[in-house]
C-alpha positions as CSV (number, residue, x, y, z in Angstrom):
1,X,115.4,90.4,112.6
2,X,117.3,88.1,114.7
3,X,115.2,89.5,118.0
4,X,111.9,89.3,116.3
5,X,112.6,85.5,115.6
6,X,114.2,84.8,119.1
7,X,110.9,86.8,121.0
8,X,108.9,84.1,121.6
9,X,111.6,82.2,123.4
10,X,112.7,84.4,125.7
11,X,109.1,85.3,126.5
12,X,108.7,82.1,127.1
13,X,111.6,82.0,129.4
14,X,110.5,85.3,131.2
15,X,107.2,83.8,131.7
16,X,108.4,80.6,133.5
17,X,111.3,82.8,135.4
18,X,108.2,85.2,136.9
19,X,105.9,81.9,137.6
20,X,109.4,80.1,139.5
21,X,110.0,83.5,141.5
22,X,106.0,83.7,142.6
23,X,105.8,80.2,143.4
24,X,109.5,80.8,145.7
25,X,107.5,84.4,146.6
26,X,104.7,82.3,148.0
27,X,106.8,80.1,150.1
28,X,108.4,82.7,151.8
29,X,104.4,84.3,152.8
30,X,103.4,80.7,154.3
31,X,106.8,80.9,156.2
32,X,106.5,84.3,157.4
33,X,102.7,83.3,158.9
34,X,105.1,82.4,162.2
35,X,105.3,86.0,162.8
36,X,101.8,87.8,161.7
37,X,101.2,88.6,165.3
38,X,103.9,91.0,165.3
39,X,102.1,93.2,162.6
40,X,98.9,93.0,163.3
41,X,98.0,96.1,163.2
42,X,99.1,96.4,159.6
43,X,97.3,93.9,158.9
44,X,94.0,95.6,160.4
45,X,95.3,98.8,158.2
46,X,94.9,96.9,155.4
47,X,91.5,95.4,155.9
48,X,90.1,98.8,156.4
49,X,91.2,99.5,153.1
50,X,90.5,96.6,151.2
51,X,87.3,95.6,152.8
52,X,85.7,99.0,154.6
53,X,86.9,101.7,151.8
54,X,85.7,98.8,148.8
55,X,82.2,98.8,149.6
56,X,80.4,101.9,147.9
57,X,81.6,100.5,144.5
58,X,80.9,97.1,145.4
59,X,77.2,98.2,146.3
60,X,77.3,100.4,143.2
61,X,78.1,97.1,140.9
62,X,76.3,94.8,142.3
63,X,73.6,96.5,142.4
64,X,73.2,97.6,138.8
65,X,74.5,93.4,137.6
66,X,71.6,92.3,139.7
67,X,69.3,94.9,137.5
68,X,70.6,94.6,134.3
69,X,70.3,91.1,134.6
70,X,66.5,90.9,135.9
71,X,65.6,93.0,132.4
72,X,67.3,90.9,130.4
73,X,66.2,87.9,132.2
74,X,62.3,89.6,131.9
75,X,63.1,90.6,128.4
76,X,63.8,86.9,127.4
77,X,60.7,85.3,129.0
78,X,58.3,87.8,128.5
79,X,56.3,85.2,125.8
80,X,56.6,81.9,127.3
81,X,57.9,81.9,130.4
82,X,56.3,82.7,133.7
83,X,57.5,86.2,135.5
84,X,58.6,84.8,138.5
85,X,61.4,82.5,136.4
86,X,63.0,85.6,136.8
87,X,63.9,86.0,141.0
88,X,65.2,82.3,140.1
89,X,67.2,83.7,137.3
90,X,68.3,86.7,138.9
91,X,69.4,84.7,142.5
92,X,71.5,82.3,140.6
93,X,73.2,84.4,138.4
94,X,74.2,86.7,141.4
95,X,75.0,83.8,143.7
96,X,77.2,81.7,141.8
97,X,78.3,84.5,139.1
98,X,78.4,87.9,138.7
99,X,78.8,89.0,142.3
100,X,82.3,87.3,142.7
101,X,83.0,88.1,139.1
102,X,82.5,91.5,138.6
103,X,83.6,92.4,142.5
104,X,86.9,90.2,141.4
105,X,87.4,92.4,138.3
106,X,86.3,95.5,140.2
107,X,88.9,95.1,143.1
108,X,91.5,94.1,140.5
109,X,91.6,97.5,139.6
110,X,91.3,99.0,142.7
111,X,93.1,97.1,145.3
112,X,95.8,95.2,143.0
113,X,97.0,98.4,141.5
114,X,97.4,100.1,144.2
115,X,99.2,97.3,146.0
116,X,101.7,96.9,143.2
117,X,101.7,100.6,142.7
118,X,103.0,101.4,146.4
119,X,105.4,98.2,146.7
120,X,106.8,99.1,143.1
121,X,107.2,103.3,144.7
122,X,108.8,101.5,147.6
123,X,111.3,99.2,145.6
124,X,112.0,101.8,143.0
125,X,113.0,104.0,145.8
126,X,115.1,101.7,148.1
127,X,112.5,101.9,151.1
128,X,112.6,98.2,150.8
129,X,116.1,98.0,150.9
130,X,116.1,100.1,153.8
131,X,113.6,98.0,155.6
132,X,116.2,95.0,155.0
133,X,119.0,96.9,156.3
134,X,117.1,97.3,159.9
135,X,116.5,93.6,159.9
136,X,112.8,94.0,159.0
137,X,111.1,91.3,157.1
138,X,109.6,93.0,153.9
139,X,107.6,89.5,153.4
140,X,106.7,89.7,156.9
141,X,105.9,93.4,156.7
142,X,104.5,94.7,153.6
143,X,103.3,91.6,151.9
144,X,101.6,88.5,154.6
145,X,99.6,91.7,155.4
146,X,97.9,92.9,152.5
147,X,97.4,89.2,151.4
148,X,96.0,88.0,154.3
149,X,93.5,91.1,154.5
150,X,92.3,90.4,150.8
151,X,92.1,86.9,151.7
152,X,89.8,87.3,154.5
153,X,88.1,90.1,153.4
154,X,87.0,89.4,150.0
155,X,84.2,86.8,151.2
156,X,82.5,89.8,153.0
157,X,82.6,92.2,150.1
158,X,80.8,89.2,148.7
159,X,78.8,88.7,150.9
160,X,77.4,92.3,150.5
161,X,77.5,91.9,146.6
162,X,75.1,88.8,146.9
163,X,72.2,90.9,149.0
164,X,72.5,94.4,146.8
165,X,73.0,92.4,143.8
166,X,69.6,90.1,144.3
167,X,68.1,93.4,145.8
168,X,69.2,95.4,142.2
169,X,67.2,92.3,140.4
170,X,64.0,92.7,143.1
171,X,63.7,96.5,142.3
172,X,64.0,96.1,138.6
173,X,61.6,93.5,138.5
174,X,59.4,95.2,140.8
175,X,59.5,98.6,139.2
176,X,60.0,97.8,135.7
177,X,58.7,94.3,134.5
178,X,55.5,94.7,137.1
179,X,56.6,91.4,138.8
180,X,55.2,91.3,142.6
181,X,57.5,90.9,145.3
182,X,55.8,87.2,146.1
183,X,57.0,85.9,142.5
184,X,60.3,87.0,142.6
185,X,60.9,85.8,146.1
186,X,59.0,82.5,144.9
187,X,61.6,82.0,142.0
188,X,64.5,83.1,144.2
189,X,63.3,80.3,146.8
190,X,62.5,77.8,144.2
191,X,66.1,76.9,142.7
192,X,67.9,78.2,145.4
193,X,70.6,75.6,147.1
194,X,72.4,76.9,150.8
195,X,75.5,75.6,148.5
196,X,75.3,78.2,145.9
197,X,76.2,80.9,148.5
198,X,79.2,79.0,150.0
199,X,80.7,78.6,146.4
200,X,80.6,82.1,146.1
201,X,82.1,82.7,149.0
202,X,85.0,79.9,147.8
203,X,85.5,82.1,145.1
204,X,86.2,85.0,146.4
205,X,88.7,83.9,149.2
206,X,90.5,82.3,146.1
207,X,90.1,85.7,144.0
208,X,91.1,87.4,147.2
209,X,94.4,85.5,147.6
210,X,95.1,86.1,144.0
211,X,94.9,89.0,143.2
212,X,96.8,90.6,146.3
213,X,99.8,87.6,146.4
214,X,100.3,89.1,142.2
215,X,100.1,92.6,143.4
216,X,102.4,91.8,145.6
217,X,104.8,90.0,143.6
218,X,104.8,92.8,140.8
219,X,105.5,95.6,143.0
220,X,107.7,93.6,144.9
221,X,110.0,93.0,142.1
222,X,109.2,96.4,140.4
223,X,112.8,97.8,138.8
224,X,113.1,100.5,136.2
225,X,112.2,103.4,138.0
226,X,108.8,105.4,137.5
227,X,108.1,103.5,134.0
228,X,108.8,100.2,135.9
229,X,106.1,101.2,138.5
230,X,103.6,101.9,135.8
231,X,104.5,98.8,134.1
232,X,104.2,96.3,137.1
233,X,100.8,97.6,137.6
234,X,99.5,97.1,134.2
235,X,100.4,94.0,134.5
236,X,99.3,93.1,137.9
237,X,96.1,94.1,136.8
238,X,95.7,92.3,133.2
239,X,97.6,88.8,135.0
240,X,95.1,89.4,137.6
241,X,92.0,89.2,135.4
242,X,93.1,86.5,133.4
243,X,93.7,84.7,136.7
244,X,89.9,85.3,138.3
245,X,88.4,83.8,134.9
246,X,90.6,80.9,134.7
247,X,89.8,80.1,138.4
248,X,86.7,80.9,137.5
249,X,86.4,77.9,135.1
250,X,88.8,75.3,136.9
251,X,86.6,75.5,140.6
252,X,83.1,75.7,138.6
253,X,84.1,72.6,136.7
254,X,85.7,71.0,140.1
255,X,82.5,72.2,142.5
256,X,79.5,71.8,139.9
């Protein structure tokens, strides 16, 4: 009874203890930026595998959100509002929305587990420790890597969201709502701003940083064993998502 009443506060506590240690976690990535030169090729590794190896399902999801959303969008003004409305629809909902979104979400899943799940294998089996017992750097080593490939790499899975995504929407419109090429393109052109793109591309760097520097920091700290590895990536990938919608929100209402 006693821990039932008393839960809340030490969640509480635990929730403010992990936010202190990521913050201090952070601090030690921006220091160990002195020294990225030295594993550069790590780094490289880990572009290859967050950008290169992420792009079939980043095609495959984009493209379907950019058709699902030019039905809808056709369904919705097929009374009283002209067809091309929809390539206007359709651009600004990929631009500004559900590419970063839905990549974010996608990547979550498949690039923060597995960074949590291999750090966490790595802790729970003293490969870290023996790393800092050869006067390695794990920061240095396993972490300013993988966060400074999502970083840069997650505007360029973006970028290849925003074409497939728009091109999903032609298609659909095209094929299945009988709407010509020269009104979707006319709608796409008519409430399109160069600025829409670039906040997109905002987004994702800060999705990109997020959701590897919390991979990171769960598998980093993983303890427990094989249940502890399973855990920590959980919850890097529910923390994760809550963090993509709620920067979601703060830098629309900041940039809009």
């Amino acid at each position: 009874m006693l821990r039932v009443i008393l839960y809340p506060f030490t969640l509480t506590i635990r929730i403010f203890e992990d936010i202190g240690r990521y913050v201090l976690l952070l601090l030690s990535i921006f220091r160990s930026i002195r020294n990225w030169y030295q594993y550069f090729g790590v780094t490289i590794d880990q572009m290859i595998f967050i950008g290169a190896k992420s792009i079939p399902i980043v095609i495959l999801t984009s493209l379907f959100s950019g058709m699902v959303t030019s039905v809808q969008s056709a369904y919705q003004f097929s009374s009283w509002v002209p067809s091309w409305y929809v390539g206007s629809v359709v651009g600004e909902s990929v631009l500004l929305e559900l590419a970063p979104m839905i990549t974010g979400l996608v990547l979550t899943g498949r690039v923060g587990a597995t960074i949590a799940a291999e750090l966490g294998t790595m802790r729970v089996t003293e490969q870290i420790d023996a790393l800092e017992s050869l006067s390695f750097d794990p920061i240095s080593f396993l972490i300013l890597p993988r966060v400074v490939a999502g970083t840069v790499m997650f505007p360029f899975l973006i970028i290849i969201a925003d074409i497939f995504g728009v091109t999903g929407g032609w298609l659909a419109a095209s094929v299945s709502m009988d709407v010509s090429s020269y009104e979707f393109i006319k709608g796409f052109r008519t409430w399109f701003h160069p600025f829409d793109a670039w906040f997109g591309l905002i987004k994702a760097t800060a999705f990109g940083f997020s959701i590897t520097s919390i991979a990171c920091y769960q598998g980093f700290y993983t303890k427990g064993g094989a249940m502890g590895v399973g855990k920590a990536t959980t919850v890097t990938v529910v923390v994760s998502c809550v963090t993509i919608v709620f920067l979601d929100y703060v830098l629309a209402t900041l940039m809009l």
